[in-house]
C-alpha positions in Angstrom: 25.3 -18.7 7.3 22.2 -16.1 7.1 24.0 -14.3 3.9 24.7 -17.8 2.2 20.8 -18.7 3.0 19.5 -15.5 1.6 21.6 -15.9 -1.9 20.1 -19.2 -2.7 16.8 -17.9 -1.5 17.2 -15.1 -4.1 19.4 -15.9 -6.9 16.6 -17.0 -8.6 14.1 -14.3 -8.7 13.7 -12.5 -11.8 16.3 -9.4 -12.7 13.3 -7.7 -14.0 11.7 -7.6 -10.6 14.6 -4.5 -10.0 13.6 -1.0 -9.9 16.6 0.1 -11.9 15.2 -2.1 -15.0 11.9 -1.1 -14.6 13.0 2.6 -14.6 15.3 1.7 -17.9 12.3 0.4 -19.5 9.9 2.9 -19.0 12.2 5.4 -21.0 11.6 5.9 -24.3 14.0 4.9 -27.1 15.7 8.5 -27.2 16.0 8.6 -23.5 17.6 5.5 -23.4 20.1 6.4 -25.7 20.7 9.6 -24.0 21.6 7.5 -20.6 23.2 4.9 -22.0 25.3 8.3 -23.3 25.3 9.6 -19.5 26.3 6.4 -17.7 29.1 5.5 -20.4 30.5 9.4 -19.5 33.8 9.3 -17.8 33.0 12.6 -16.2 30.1 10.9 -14.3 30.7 7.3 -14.3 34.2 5.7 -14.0 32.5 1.9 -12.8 33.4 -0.6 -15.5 30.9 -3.0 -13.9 27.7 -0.4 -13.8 28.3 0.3 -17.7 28.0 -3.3 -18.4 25.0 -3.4 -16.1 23.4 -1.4 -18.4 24.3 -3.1 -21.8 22.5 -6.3 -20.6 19.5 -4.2 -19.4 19.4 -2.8 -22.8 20.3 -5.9 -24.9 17.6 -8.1 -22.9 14.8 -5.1 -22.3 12.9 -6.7 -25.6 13.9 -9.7 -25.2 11.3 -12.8 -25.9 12.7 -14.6 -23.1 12.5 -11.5 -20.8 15.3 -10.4 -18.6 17.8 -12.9 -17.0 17.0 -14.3 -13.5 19.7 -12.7 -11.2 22.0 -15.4 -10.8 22.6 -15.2 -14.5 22.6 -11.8 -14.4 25.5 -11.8 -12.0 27.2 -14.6 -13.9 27.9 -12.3 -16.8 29.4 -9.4 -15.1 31.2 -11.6 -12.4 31.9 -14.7 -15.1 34.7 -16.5 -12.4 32.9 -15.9 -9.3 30.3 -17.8 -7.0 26.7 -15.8 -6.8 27.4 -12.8 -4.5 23.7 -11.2 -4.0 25.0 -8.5 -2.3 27.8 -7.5 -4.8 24.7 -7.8 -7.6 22.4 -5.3 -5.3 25.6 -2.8 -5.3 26.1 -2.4 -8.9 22.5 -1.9 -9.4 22.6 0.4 -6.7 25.4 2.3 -8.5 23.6 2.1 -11.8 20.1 3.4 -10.1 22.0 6.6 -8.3 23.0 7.8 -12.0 19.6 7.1 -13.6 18.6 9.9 -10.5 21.5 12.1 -11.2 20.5 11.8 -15.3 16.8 12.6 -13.8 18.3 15.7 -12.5 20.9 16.5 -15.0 17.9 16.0 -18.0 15.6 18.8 -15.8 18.5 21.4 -15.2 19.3 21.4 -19.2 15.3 22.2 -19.8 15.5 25.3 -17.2 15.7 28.6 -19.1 19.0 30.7 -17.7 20.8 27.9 -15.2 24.1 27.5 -17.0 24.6 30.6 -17.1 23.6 32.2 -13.9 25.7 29.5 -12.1 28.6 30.2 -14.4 28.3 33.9 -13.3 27.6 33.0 -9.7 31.3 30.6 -9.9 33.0 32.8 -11.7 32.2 35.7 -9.0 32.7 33.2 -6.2 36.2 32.3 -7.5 37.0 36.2 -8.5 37.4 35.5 -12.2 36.0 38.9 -12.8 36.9 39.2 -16.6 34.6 36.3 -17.0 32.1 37.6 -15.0 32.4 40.9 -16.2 31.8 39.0 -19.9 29.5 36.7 -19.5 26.8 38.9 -17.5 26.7 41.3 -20.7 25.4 37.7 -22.5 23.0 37.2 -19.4 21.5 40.7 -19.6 21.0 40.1 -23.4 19.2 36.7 -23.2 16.7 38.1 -20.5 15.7 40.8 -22.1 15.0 39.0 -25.6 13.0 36.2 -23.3 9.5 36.5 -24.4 7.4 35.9 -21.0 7.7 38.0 -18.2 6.5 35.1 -15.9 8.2 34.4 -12.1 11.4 32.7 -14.0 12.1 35.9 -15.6 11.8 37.6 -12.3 13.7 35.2 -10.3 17.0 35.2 -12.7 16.4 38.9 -12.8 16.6 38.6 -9.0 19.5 36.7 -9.0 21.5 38.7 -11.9 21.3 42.1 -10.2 22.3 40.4 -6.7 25.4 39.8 -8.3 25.7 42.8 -10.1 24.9 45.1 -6.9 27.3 43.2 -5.0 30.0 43.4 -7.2 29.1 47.5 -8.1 29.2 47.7 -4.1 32.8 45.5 -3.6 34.5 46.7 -6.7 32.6 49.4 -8.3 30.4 53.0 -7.4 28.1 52.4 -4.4 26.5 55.9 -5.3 25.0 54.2 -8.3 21.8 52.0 -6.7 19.9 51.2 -9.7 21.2 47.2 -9.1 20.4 46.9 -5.9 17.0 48.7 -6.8 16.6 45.9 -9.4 17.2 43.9 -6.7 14.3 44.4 -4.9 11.7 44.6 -7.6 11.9 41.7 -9.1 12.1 39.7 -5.3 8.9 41.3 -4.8 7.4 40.4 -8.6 8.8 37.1 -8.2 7.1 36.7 -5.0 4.1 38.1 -5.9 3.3 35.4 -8.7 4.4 33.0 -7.1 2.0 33.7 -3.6 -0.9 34.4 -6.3 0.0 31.1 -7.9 -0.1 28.8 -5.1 -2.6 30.6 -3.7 -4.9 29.9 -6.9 -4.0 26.1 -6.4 -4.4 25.5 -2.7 -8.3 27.8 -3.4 -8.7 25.5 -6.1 -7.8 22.0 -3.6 -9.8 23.5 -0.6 -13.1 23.3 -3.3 -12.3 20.0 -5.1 -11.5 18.4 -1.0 -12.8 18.8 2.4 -9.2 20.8 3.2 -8.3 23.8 5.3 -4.6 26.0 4.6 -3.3 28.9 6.9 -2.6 31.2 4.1 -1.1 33.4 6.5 -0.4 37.3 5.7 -2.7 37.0 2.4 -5.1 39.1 2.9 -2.9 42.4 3.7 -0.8 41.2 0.7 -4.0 41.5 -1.5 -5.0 44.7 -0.2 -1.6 45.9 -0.6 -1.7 44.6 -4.4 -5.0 46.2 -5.0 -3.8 49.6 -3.6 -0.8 49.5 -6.0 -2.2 48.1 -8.9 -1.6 50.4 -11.2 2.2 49.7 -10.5 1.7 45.9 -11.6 -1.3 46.3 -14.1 1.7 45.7 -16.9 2.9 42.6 -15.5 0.8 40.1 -17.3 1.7 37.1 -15.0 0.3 38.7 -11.8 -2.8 40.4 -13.6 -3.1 36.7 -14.8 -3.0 35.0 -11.6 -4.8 37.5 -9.5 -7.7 36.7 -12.2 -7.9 33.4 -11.5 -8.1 33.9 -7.8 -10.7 36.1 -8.2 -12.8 33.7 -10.4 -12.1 31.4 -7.7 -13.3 32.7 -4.7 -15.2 35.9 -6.3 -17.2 32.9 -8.7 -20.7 34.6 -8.1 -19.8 37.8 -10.7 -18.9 36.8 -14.5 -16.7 38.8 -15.5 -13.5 37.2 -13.9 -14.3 34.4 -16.3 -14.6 37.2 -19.2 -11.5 38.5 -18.3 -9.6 34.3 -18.5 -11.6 33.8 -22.0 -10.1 37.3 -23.3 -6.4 36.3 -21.9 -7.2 32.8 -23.8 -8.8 34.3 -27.1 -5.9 37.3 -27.6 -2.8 37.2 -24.6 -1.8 33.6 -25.1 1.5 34.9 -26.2 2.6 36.4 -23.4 2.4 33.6 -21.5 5.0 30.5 -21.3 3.9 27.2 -21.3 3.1 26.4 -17.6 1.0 29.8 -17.3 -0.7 29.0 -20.2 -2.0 25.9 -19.0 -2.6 27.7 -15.6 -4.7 30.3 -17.6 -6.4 27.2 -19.4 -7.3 24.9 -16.5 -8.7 28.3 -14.7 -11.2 28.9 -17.5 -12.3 25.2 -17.6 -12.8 24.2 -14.3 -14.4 27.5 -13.4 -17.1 26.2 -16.4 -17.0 22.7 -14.8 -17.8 24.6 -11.2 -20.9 26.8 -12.8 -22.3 23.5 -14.9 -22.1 21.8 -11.7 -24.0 24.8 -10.3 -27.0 24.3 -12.9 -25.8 26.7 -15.0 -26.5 24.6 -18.4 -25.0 27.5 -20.2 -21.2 27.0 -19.3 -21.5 23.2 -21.0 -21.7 23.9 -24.7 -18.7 26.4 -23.6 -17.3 24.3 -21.7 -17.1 21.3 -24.7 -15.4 24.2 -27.0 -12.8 24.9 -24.3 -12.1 21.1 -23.9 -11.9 21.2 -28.2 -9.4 23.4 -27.8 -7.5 22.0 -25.5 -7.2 19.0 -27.7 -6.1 21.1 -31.0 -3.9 23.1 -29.0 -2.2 20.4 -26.7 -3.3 22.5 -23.6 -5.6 19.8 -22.2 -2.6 17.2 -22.9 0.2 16.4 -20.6 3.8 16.4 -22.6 1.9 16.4 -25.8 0.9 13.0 -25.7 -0.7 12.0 -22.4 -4.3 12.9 -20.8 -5.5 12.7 -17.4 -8.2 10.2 -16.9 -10.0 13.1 -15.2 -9.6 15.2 -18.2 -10.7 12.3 -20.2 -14.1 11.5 -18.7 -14.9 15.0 -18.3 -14.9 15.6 -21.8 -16.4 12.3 -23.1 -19.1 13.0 -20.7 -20.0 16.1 -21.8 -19.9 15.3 -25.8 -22.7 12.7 -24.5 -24.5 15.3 -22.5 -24.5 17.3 -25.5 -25.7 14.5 -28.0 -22.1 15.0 -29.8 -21.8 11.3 -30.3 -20.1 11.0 -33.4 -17.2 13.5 -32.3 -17.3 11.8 -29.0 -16.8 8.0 -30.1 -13.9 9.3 -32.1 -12.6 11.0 -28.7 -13.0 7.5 -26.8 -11.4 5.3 -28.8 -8.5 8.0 -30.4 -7.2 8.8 -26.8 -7.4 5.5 -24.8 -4.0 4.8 -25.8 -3.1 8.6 -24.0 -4.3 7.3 -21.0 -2.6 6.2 -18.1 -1.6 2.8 -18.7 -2.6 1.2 -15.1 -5.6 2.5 -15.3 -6.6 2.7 -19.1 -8.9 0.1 -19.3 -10.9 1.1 -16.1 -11.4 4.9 -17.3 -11.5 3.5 -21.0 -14.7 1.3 -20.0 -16.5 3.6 -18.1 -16.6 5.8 -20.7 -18.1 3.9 -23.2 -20.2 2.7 -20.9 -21.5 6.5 -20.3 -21.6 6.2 -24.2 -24.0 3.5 -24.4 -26.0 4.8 -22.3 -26.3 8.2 -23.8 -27.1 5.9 -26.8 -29.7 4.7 -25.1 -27.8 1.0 -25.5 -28.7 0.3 -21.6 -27.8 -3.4 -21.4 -24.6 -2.9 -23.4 -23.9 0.2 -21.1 -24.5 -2.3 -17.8 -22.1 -5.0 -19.4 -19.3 -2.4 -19.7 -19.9 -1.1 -16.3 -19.5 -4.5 -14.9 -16.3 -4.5 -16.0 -15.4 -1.0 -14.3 -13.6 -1.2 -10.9 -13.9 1.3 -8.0 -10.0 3.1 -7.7 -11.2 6.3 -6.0 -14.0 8.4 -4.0 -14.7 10.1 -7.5 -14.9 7.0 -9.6 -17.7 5.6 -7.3 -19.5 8.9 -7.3 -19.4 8.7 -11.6 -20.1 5.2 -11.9 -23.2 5.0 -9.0 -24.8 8.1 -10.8 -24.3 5.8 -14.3 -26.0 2.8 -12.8 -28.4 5.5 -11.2 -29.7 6.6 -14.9 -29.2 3.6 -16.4 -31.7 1.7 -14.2 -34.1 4.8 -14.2 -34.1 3.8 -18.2 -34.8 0.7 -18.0 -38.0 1.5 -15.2 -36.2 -1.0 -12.6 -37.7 0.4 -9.2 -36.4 -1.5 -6.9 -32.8 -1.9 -8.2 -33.3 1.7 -8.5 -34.8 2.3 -4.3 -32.0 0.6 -3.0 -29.3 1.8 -5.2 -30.4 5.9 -3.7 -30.5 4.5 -0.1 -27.2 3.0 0.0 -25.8 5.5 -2.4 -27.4 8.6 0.2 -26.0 6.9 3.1 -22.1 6.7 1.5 -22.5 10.5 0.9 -23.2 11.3 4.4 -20.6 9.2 6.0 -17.9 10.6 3.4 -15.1 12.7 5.0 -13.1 13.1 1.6 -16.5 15.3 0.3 -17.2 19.0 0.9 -20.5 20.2 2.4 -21.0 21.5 -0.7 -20.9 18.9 -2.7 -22.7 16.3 -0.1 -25.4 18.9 -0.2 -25.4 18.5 -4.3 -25.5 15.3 -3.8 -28.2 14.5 -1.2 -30.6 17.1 -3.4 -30.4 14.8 -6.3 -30.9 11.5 -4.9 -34.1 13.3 -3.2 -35.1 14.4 -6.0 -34.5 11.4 -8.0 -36.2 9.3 -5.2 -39.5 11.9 -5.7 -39.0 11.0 -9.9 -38.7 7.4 -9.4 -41.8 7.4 -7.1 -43.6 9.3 -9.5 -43.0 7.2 -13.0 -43.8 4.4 -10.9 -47.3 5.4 -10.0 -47.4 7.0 -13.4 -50.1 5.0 -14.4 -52.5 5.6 -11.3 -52.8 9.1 -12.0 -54.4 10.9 -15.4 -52.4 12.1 -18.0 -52.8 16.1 -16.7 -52.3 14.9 -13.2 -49.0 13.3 -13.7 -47.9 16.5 -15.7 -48.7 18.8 -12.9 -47.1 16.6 -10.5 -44.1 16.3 -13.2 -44.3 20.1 -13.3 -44.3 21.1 -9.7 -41.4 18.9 -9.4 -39.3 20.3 -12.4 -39.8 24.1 -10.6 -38.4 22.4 -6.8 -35.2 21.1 -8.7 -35.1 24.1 -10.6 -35.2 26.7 -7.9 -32.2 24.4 -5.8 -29.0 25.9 -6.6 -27.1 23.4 -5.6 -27.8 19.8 -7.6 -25.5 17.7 -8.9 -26.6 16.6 -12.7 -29.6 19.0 -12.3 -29.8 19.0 -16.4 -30.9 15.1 -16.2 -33.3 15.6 -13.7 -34.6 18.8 -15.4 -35.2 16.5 -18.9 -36.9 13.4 -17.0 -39.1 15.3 -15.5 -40.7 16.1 -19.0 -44.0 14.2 -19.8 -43.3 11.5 -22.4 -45.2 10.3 -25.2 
């Protein structure tokens, strides 16, 4: 009785509802036609049913009248039998474990060397040595014509000369070690960029979020790295790596960053695609860090970074999609830097790069900041009203916009109680570093002491309010650590 209740309960919710169709229609056109390729393989699918499955997934995907509710579904790939939910849910189940296994098959095809280091790695596992003998030959070609000596090229080196040392020690002349020497170099290359790497990215996490990591043996493998450098000084993927650790937690001294702009400006090429945005993101956020700092200097080169990005495709994800993190931070800046016209042009030319559940939150906010910048305050306050919070870092943006946009338009009061509650969420925030609570807490004082001051502008003579304008400017300027200190710096400017 409960599995007869269920199917009518069920049979007519809509076939769309299914993950397997949603992950079907969020492929594009070529990716559909390369599983539609897959599933119809007899080498990986031999299930009449699932095949069919995916013709009417295909054929109804555009439909006007959407996908078929799921006891329709059913009818045409079971035409003579009763609804059967169960029996439905299996061959979508079927059909959903091959669009994983194309997932997995699509990723292994993209991987420099795979194919043929497991061909090598069978072939010496079933003794077909000839092959082995021939193929390894073609192996050792294609790595040394590969262009990037990055941890991929270390890793297959790795795994190349394990084979080739074990077979030189099982069928060959054990006096001759220079495989098994191989061996152990590369393991420790490998290891070393990819240590360096994750080190960079969990540094990196622990400043953006109040986080902590055991990084365990580290430190001796730094000092071990520094002692030996000359050793490793031609390997551009750990000098690479080991730069942007040292811009990351050595931030105080310049040259770091000198040394990430030089890798950008003249080394690109030695890099592969991943490093390369490694080697990118470095140089920008460590710009983002020193602007947030006060240091007004890193924002015009921070905005050419971020140009660059865009002409190159660095700043881009897949060529074609852009973080909405990515995106404010440079549409921000083009305001801050009164580069309107290029900035409108960025708004409206990436909001379709966006991510789409979120595009038109980011997308509003934006122009919002925009509008304000333009000083088109009542416009900027309509778009904001239409801006939801998703996220600690979204409030913080859009409470700051508010923030400025009431200073603007001289409403005090909106303005006193928008710093009190917006101090108090700082404190009580556990997702925000010290650091940046500190940052901050320094500008909401100090926007408290500016707000107070135009208030009362008009009880005090024109040199008074100057000096008092003055003496403020030289507090917020001698704080190193205010968030937005640049605004603060400019408001505090007499006005005609």
């Amino acid at each position: 009785m409960k599995k007869y209740l269920t199917t009518e309960l069920n049979k007519n919710e809509p076939a769309g509802q299914s993950k397997i169709i949603r992950y079907v229609g969020d492929l594009s056109p070529k990716e559909r036609e390369h599983f539609y390729q897959f599933v119809n393989s007899p080498y990986f699918n031999q299930h009449e049913k699932t095949r069919e499955l995916l013709d009417l997934i295909l054929a109804n995907l555009d439909h006007p009248n959407g996908m078929p509710e799921r006891d329709q579904l059913f009818k045409r790939l079971f035409p003579r039998e009763p609804f059967d939910e169960q029996k439905l849910h299996n061959v979508m189940s079927y059909l959903k474990k091959l669009y994983h296994r194309f997932l997995a098959q699509q990723f292994y095809e993209k991987q420099a060397f795979q194919e043929q280091l497991f061909t090598l790695e069978s072939a010496y596992e079933k003794s077909k040595f000839p092959l082995f003998n021939n193929r390894i030959k073609a192996l050792e070609k294609s790595i040394e014509q590969h262009p990037h000596r990055d941890s991929n090229f270390h890793l297959t080196s790795y795994r190349l000369n394990t084979l080739l040392g074990f077979y030189q020690v099982d069928f060959g002349d054990r006096s001759k070690p220079k495989a098994l020497q191989k061996v152990i170099d590369h393991l420790d290359r490998y290891y070393l960029i990819e240590k360096l790497r994750t080190s960079c990215q969990l540094t990196a996490n622990m400043m953006l979020a109040n986080t902590q990591y055991d990084f365990g043996f580290f430190e001796e493998l730094l000092q071990y790295l520094r002692s030996h450098f000359d050793q490793y000084s031609d390997d551009p993927s750990i000098l690479m790596h080991y730069t942007i650790l040292m811009s990351l937690v050595d931030e105080g001294n310049p040259q770091h960053y000198e040394a990430l702009k030089e890798m950008l400006s003249s080394k690109m090429h030695l890099f592969g695609s991943d490093e390369r945005r490694d080697l990118y993101s470095a140089a920008t956020n460590y710009c983002i860090r020193q602007s947030n700092l006060g240091q007004s200097e890193y924002r015009r080169e921070l905005f050419e970074l971020y140009q660059k990005g865009l002409t190159t495709g660095l700043l881009l994800t897949n060529g074609a999609l852009i973080s909405e993190f990515d995106y404010k931070n440079v549409a921000m800046l083009g305001c801050s830097l009164k580069e309107f016209n290029w900035t409108e042009q960025f708004i409206q030319e990436y909001r379709e790069s966006l991510p789409a559940h979120r595009r038109e939150n980011i997308y509003n906010f934006n122009l919002a900041n925009l509008y304000y910048n333009k000083k088109m305050y009542n416009e900027a306050l309509t778009a904001l009203m239409k801006v939801q919070f998703t996220d600690v870092r979204h409030r913080l943006n859009t409470n700051m916009l508010i923030l400025r946009t009431y200073f603007a338009l001289r409403d005090t009061e909106a303005l006193l109680s928008l710093i009190e509650t917006f101090r108090i969420y700082i404190i009580r925030n556990r997702k925000l570093t010290t650091v940046e609570k500190k940052g901050y807490t320094n500008f909401l004082r100090f926007s408290k002491n500016l707000v107070l001051l135009r208030h009362h502008a008009s009880t005090f003579s024109r040199k008074s309010l100057q000096e008092k304008l003055e003496t403020l400017r030289q507090k917020i300027d001698a704080t190193p650590n205010v968030i937005n200190k640049h605004w603060l710096l400019e408001e505090c400017e007499i006005q005609n």
